[in-house]
TIFIVEX-353491 format. One line per field, with one value per residue: residue in three letters; x, z, y of N, C-alpha, C in turn. Coordinates in Angstrom, 1 decimal. Layout:
<titis>
resn: Ala; ...
npx: X; ...
npz: Z; ...
npy: Y; ...
capx: X; ...
capz: Z; ...
capy: Y; ...
cpx: X; ...
cpz: Z; ...
cpy: Y; ...
</titis>
This chain:
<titis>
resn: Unk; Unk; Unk; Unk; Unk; Unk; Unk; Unk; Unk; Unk; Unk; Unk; Unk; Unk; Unk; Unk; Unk; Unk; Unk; Unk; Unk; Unk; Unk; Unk; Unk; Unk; Unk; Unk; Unk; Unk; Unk; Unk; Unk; Unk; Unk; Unk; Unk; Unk; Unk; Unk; Unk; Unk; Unk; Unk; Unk; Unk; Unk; Unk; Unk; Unk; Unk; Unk; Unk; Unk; Unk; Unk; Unk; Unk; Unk; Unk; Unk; Unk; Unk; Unk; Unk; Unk; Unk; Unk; Unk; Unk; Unk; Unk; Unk; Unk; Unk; Unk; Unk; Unk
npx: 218.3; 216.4; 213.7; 214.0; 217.1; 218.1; 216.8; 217.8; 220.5; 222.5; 223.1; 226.2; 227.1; 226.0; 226.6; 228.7; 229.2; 228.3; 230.3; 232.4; 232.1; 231.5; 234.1; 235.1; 235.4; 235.6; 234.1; 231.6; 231.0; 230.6; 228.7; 226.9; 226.1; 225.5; 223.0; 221.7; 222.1; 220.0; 217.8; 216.8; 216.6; 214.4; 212.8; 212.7; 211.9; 209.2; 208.0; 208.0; 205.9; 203.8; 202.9; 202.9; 200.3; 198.8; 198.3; 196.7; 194.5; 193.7; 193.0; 190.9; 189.0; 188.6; 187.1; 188.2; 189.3; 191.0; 194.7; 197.5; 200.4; 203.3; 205.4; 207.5; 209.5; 208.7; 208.0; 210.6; 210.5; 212.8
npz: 196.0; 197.0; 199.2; 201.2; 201.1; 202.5; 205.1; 206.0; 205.9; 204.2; 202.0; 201.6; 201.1; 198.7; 197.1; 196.8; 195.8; 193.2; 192.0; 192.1; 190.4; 187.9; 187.8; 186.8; 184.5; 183.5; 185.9; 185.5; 183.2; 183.8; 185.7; 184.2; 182.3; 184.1; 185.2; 182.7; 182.2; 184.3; 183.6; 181.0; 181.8; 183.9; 181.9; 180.2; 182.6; 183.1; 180.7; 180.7; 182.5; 181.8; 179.8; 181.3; 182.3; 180.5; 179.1; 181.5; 181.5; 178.8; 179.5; 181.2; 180.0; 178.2; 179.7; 180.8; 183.9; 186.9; 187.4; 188.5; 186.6; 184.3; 185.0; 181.9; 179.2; 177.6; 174.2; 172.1; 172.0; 171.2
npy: 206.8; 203.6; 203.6; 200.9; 200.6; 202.6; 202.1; 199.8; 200.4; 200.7; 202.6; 203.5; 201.0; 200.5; 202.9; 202.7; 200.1; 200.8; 202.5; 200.6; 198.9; 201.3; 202.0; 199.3; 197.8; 194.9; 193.6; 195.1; 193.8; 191.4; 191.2; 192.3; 190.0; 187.4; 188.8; 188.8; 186.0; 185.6; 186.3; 185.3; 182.5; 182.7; 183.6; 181.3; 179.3; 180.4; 180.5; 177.4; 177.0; 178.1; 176.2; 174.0; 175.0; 175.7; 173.2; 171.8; 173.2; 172.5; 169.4; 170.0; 171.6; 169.5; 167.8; 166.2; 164.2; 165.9; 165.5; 164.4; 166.0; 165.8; 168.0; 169.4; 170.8; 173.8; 174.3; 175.6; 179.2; 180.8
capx: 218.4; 215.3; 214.1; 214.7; 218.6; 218.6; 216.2; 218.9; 221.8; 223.3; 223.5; 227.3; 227.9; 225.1; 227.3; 230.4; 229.6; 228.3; 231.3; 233.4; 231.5; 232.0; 235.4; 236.0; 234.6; 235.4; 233.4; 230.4; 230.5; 230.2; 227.7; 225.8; 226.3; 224.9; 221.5; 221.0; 221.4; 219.5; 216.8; 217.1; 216.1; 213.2; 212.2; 212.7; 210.6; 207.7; 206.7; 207.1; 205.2; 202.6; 203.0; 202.1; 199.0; 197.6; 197.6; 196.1; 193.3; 193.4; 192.7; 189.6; 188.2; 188.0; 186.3; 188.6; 189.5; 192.5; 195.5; 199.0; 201.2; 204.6; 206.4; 208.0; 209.8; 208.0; 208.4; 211.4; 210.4; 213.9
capz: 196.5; 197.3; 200.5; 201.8; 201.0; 203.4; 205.9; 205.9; 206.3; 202.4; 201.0; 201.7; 200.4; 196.9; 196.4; 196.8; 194.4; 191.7; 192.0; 191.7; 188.7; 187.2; 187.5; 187.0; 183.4; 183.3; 186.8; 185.1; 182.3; 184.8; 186.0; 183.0; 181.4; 185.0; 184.9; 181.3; 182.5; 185.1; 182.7; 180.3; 182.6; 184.0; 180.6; 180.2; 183.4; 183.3; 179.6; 180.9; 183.7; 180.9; 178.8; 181.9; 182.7; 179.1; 179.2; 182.6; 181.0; 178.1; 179.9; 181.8; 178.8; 177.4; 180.7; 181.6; 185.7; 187.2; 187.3; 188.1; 184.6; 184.7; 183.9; 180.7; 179.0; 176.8; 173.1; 172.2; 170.9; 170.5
capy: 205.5; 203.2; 203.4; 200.1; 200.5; 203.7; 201.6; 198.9; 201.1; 199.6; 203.3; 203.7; 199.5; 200.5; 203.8; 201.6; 198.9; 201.6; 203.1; 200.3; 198.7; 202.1; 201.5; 198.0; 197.0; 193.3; 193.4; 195.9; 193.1; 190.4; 191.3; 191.8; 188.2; 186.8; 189.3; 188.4; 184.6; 185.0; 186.6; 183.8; 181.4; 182.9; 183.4; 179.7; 178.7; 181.1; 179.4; 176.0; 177.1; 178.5; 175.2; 173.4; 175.3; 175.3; 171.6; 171.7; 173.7; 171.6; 168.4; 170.5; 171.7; 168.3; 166.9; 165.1; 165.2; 166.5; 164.7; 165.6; 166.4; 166.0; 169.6; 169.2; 171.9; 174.3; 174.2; 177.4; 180.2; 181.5
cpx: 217.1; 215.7; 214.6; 216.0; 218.9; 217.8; 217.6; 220.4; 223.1; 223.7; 224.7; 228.0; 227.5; 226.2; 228.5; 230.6; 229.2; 230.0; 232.5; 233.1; 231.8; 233.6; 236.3; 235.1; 234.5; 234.3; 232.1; 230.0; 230.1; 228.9; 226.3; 225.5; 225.5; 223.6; 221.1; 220.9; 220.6; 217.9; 215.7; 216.3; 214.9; 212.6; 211.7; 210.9; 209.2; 207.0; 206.6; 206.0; 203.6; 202.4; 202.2; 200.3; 198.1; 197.7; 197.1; 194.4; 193.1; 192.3; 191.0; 188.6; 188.0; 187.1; 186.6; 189.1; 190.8; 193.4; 197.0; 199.8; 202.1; 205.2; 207.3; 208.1; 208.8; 208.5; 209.4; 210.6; 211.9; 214.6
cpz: 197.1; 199.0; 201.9; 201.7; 202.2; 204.6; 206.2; 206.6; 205.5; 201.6; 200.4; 201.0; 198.8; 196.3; 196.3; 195.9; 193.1; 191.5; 191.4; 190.1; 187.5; 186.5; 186.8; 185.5; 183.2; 184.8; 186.3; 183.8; 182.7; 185.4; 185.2; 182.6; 183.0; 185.0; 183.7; 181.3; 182.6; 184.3; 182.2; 180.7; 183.2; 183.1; 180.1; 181.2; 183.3; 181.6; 179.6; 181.7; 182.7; 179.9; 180.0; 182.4; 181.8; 178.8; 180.0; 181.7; 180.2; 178.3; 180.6; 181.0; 178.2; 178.6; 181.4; 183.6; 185.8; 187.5; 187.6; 186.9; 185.7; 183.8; 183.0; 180.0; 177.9; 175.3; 173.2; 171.4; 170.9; 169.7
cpy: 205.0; 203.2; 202.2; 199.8; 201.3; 203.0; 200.7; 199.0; 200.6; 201.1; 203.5; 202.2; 199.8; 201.3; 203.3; 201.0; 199.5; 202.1; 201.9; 199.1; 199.8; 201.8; 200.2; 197.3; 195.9; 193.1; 193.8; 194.5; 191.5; 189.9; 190.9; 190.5; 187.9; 187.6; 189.0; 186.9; 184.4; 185.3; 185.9; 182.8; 181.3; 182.7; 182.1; 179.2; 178.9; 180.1; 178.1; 176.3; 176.6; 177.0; 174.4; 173.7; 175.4; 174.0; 171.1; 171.9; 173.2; 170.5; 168.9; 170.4; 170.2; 167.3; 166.1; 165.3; 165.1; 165.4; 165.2; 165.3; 166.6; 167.0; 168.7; 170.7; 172.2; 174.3; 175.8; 178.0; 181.0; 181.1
</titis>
């Protein structure tokens, strides 16, 4: 168990909720679907993020001066 769980005093709640995820598959599948959301969505933000900062650099490279850009989603890649 990491040490900030046993710093905490969480080892006895961590070993609890493995335990009852083990047991409780519509909960162990619950879970999952919400970390793969939450994934998802990162995934999402980080390449507008990257979309907005390679048209930042764009606009440099062409000489033009800074300006604020309005985020705008990234093209999909999925």
């Amino acid at each position: 168990m990491p040490d900030p769980v046993r710093r905490a005093g969480l080892g006895a709640v961590a070993a609890g909720t493995a335990v009852h995820l083990l047991r409780d598959a519509h909960a162990m599948a619950q879970l999952k679907a919400q970390l793969a959301a939450a994934r998802t969505d990162t995934n999402h933000g980080a390449r507008d993020l990257e979309h907005l900062l390679t048209r930042m650099v764009a606009r440099n490279d062409a000489g033009l001066p800074p300006i604020p850009l309005a985020a705008e989603p990234a093209p999909r890649r999925d």
